[in-house]
mmCIF file of the N, C-alpha and C atoms, coordinates in Angstrom:
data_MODEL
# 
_entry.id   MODEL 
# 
loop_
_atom_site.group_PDB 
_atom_site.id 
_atom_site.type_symbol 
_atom_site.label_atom_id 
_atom_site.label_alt_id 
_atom_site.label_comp_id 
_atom_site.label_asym_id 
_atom_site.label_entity_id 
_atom_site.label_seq_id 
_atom_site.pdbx_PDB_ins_code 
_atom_site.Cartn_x 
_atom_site.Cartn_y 
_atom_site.Cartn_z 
_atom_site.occupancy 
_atom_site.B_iso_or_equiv 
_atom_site.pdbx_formal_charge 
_atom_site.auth_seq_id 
_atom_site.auth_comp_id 
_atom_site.auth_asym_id 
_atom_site.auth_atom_id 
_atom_site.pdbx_PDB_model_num 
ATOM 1   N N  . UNK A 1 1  ? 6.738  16.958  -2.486  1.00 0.00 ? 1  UNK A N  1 
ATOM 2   C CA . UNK A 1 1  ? 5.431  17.531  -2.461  1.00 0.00 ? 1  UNK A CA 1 
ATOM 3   C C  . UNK A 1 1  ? 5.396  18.798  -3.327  1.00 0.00 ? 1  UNK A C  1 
ATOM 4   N N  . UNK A 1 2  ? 6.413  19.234  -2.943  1.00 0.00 ? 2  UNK A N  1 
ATOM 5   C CA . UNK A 1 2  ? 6.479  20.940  -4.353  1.00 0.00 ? 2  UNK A CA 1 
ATOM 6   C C  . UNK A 1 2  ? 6.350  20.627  -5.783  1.00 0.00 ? 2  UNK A C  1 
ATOM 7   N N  . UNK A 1 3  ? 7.337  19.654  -6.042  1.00 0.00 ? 3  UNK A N  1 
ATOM 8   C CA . UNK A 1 3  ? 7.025  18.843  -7.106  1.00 0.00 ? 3  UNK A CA 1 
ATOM 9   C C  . UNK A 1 3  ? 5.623  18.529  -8.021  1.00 0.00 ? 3  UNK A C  1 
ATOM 10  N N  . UNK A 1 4  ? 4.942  17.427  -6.876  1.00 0.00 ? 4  UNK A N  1 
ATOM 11  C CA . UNK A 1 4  ? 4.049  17.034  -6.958  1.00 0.00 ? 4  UNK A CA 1 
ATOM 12  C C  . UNK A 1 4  ? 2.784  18.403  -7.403  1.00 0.00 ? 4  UNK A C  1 
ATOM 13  N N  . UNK A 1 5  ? 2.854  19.058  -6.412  1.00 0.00 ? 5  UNK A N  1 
ATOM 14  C CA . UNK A 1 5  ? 2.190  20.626  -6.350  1.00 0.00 ? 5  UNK A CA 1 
ATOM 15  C C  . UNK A 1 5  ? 2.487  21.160  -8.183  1.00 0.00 ? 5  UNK A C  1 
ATOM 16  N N  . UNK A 1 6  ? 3.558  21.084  -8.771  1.00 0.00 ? 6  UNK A N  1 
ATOM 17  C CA . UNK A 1 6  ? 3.382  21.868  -9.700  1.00 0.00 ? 6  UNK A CA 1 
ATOM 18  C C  . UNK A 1 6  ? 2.936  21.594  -11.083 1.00 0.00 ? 6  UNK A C  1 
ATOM 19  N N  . UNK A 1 7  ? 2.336  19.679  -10.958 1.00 0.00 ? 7  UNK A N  1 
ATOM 20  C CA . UNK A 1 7  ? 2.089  18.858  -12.099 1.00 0.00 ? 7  UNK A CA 1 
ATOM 21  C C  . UNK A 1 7  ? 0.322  19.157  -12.427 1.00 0.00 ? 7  UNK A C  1 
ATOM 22  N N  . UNK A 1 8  ? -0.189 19.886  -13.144 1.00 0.00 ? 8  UNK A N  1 
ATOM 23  C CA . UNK A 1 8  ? -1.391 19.850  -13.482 1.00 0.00 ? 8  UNK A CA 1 
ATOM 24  C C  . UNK A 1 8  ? -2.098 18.652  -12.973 1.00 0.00 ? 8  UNK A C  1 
ATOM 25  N N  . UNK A 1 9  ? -3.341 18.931  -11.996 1.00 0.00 ? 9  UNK A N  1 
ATOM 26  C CA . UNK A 1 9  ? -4.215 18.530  -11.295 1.00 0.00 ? 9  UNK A CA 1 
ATOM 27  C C  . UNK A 1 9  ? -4.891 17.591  -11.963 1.00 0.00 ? 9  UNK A C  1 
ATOM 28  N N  . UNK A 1 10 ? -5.265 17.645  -13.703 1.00 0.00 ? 10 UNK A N  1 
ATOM 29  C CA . UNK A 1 10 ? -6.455 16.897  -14.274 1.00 0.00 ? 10 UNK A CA 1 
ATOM 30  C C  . UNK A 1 10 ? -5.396 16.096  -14.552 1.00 0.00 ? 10 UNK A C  1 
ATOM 31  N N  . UNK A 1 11 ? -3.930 15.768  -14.700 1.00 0.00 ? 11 UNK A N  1 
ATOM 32  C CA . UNK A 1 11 ? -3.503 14.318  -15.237 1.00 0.00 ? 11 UNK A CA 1 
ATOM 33  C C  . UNK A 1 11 ? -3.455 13.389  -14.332 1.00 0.00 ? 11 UNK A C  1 
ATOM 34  N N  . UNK A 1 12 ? -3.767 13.909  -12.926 1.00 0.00 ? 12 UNK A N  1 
ATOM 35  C CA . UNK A 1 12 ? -4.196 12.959  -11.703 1.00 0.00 ? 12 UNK A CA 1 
ATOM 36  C C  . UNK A 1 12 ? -5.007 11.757  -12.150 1.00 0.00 ? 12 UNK A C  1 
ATOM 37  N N  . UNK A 1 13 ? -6.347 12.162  -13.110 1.00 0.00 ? 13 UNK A N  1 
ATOM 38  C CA . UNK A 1 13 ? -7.430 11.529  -12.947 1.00 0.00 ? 13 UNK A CA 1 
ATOM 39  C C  . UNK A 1 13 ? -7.459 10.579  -13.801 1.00 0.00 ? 13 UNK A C  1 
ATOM 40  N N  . UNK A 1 14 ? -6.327 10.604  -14.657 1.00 0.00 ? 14 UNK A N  1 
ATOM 41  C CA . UNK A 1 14 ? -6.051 9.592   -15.500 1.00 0.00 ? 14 UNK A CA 1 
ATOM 42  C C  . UNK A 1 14 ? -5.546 8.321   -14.764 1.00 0.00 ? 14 UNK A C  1 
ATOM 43  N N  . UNK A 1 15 ? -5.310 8.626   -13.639 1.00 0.00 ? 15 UNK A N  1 
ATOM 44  C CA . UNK A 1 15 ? -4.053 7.841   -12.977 1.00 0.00 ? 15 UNK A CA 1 
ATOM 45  C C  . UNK A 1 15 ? -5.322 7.255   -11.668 1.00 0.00 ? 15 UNK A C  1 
ATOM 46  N N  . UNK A 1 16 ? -6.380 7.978   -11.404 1.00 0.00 ? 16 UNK A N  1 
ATOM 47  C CA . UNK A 1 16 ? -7.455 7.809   -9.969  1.00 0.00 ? 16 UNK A CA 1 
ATOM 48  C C  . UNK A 1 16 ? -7.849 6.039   -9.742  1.00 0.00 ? 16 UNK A C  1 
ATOM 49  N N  . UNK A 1 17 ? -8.028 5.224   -11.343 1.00 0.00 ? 17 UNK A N  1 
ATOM 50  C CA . UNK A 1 17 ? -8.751 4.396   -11.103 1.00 0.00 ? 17 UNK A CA 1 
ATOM 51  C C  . UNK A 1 17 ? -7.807 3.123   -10.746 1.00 0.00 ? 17 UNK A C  1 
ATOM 52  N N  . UNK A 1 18 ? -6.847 3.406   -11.354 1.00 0.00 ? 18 UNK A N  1 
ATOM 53  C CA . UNK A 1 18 ? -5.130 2.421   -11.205 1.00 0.00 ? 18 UNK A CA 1 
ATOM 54  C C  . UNK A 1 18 ? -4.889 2.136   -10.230 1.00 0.00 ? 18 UNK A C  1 
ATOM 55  N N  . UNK A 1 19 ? -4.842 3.657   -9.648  1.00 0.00 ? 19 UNK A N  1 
ATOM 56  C CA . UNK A 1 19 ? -4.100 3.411   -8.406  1.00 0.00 ? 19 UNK A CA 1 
ATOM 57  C C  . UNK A 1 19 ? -4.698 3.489   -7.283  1.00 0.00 ? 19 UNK A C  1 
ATOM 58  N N  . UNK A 1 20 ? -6.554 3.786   -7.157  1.00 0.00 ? 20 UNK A N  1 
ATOM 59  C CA . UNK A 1 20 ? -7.320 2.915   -6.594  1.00 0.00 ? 20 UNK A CA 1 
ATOM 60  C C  . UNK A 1 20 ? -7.107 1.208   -6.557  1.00 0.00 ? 20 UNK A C  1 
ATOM 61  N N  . UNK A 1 21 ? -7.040 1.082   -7.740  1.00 0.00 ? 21 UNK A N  1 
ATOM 62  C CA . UNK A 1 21 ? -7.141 -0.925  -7.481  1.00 0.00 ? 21 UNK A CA 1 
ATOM 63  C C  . UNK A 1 21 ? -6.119 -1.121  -7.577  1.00 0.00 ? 21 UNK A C  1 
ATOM 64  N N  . UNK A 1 22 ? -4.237 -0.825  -7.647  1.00 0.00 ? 22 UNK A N  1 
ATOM 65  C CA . UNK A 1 22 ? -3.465 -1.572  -6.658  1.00 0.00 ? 22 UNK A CA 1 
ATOM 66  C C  . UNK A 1 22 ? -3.749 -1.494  -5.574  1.00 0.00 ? 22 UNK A C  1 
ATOM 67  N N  . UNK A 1 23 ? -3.903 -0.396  -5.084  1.00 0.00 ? 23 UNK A N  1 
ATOM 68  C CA . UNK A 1 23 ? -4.446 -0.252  -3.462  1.00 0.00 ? 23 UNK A CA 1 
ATOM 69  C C  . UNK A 1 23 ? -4.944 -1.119  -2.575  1.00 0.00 ? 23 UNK A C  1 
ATOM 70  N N  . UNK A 1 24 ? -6.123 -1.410  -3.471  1.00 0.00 ? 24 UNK A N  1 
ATOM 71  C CA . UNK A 1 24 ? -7.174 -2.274  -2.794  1.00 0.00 ? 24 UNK A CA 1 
ATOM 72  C C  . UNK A 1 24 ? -6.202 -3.698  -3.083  1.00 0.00 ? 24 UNK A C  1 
ATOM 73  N N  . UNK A 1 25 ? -5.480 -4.205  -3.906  1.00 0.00 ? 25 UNK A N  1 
ATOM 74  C CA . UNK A 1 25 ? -5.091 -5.251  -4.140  1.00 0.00 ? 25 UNK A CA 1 
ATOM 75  C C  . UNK A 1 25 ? -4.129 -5.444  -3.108  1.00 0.00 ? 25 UNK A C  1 
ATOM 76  N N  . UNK A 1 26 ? -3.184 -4.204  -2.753  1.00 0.00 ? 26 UNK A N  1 
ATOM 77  C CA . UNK A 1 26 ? -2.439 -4.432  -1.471  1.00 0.00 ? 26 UNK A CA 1 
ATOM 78  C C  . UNK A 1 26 ? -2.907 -4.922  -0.075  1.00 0.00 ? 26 UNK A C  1 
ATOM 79  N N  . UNK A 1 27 ? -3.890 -4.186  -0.183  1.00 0.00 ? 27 UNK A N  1 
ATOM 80  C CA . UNK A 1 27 ? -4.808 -4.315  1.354   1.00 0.00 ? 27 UNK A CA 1 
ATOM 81  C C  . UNK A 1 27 ? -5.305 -5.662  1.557   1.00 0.00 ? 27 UNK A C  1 
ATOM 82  N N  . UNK A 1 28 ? -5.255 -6.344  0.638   1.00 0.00 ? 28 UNK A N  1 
ATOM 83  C CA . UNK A 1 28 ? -6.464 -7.755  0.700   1.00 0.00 ? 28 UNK A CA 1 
ATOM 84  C C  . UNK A 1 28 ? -5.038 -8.788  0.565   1.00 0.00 ? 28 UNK A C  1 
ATOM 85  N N  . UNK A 1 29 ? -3.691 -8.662  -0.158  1.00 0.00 ? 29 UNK A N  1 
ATOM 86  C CA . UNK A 1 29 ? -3.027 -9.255  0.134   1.00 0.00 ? 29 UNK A CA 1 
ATOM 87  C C  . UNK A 1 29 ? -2.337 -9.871  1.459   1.00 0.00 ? 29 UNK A C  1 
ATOM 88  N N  . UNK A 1 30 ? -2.563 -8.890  1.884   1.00 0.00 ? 30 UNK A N  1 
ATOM 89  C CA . UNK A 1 30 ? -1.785 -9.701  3.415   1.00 0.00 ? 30 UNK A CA 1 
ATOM 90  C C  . UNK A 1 30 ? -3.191 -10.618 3.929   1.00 0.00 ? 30 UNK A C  1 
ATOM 91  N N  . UNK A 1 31 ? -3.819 -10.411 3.338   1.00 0.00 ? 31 UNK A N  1 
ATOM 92  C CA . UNK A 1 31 ? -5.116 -11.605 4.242   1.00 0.00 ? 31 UNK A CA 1 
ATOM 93  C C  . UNK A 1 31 ? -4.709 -13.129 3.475   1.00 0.00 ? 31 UNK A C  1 
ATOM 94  N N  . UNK A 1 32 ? -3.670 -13.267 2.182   1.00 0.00 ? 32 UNK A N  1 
ATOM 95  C CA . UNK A 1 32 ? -3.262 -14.237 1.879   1.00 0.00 ? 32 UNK A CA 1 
ATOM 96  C C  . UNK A 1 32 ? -2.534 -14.937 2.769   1.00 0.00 ? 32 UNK A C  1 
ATOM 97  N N  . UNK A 1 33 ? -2.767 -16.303 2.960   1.00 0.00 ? 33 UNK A N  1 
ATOM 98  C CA . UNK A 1 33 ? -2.142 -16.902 4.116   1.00 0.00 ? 33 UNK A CA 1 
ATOM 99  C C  . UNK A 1 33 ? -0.709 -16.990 3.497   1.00 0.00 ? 33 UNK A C  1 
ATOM 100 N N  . UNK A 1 34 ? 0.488  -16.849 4.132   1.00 0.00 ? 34 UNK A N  1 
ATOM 101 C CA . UNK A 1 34 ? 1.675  -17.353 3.646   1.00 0.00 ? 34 UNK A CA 1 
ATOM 102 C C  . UNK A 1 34 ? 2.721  -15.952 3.516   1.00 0.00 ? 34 UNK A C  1 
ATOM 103 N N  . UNK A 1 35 ? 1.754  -14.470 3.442   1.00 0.00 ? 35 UNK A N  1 
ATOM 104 C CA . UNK A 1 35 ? 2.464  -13.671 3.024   1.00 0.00 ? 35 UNK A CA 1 
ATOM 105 C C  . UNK A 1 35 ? 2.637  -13.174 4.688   1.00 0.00 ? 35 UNK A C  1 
ATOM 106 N N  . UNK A 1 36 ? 3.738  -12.366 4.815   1.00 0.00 ? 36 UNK A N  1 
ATOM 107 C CA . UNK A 1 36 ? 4.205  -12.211 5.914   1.00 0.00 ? 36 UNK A CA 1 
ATOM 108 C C  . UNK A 1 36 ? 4.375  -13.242 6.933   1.00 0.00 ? 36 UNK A C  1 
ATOM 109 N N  . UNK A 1 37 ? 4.166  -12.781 7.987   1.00 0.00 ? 37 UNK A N  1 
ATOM 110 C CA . UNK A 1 37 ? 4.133  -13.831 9.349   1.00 0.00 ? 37 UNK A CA 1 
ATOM 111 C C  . UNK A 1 37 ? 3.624  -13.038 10.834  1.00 0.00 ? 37 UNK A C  1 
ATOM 112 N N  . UNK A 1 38 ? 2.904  -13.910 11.279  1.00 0.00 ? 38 UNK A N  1 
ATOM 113 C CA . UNK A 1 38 ? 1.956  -13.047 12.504  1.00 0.00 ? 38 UNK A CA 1 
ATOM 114 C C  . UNK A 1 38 ? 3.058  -12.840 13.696  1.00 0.00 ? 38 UNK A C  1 
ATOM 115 N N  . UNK A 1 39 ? 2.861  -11.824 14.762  1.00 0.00 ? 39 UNK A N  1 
ATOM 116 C CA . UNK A 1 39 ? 3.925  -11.500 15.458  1.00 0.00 ? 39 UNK A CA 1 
ATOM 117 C C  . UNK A 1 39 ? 2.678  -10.303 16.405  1.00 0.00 ? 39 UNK A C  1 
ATOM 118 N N  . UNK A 1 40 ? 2.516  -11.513 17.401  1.00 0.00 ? 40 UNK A N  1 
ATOM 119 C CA . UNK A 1 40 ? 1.688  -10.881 18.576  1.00 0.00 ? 40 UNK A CA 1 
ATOM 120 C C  . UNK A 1 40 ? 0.286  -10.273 18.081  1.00 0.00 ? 40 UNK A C  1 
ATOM 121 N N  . UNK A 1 41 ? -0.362 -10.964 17.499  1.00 0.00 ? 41 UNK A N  1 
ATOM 122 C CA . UNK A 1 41 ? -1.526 -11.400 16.801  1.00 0.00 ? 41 UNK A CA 1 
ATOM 123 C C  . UNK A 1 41 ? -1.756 -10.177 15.417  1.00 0.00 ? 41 UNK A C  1 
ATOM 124 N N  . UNK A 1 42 ? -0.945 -9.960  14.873  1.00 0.00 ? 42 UNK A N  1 
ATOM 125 C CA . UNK A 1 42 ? -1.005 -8.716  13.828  1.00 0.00 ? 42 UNK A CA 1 
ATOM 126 C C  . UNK A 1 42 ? -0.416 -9.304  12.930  1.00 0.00 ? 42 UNK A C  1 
ATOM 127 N N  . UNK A 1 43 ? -0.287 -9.264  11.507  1.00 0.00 ? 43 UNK A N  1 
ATOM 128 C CA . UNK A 1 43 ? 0.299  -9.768  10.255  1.00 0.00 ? 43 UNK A CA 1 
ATOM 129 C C  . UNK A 1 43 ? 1.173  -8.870  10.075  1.00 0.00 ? 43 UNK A C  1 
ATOM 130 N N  . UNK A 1 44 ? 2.333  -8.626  9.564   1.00 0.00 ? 44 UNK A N  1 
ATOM 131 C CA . UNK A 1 44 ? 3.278  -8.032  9.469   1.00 0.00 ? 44 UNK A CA 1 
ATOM 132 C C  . UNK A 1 44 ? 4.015  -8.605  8.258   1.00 0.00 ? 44 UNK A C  1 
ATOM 133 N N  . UNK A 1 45 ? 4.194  -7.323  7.339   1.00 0.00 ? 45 UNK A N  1 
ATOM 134 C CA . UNK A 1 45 ? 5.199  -8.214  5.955   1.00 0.00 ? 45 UNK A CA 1 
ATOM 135 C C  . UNK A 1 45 ? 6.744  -7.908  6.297   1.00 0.00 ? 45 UNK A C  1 
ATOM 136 N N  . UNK A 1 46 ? 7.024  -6.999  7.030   1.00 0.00 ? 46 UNK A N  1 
ATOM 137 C CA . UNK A 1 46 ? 8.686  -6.749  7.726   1.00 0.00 ? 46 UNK A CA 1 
ATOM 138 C C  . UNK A 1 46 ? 8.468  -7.256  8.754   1.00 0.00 ? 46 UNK A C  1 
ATOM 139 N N  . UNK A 1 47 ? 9.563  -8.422  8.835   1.00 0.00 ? 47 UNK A N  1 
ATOM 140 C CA . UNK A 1 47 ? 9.747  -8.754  10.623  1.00 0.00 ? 47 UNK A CA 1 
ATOM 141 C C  . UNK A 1 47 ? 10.698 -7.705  11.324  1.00 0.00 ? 47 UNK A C  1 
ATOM 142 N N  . UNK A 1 48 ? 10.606 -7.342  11.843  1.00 0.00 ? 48 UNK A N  1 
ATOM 143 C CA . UNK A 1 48 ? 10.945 -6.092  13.283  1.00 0.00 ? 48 UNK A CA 1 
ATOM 144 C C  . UNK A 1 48 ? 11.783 -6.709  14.258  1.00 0.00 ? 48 UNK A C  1 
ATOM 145 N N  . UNK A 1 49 ? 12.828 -6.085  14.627  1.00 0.00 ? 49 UNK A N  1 
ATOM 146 C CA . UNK A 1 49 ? 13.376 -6.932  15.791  1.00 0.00 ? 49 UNK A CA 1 
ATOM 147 C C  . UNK A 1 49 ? 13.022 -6.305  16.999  1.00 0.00 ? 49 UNK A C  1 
ATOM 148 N N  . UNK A 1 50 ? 12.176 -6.468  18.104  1.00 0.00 ? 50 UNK A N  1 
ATOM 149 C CA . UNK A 1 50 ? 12.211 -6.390  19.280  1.00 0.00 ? 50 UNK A CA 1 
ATOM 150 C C  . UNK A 1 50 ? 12.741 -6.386  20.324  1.00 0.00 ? 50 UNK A C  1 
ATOM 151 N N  . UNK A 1 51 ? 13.343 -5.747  20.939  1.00 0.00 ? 51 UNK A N  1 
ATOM 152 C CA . UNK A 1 51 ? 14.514 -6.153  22.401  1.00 0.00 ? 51 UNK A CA 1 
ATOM 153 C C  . UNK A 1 51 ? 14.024 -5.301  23.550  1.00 0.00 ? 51 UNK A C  1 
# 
């Protein structure tokens, strides 16, 4: 985050519309049937072990 903090603010905006629409492309992926697997009615792309 300090990092992040010390990179000029306006080369963000070059970057706003990109990485808006992977975003959105992530989010709508798991509604693809096949990706992950359901586990107590939730989609999940890591299966979790439970005990």
């Amino acid at each position: 985050m300090f990092i992040l903090s010390k990179i000029d603010y306006r080369k963000y905006k070059l970057l706003d519309k990109i990485a808006y629409a992977v975003t959105v492309i992530l989010l709508l992926s798991v509604l693809i049937p096949g990706v992950g697997f359901e586990s107590g009615g939730a989609t999940r792309w890591i299966k979790l072990r439970t005990t």
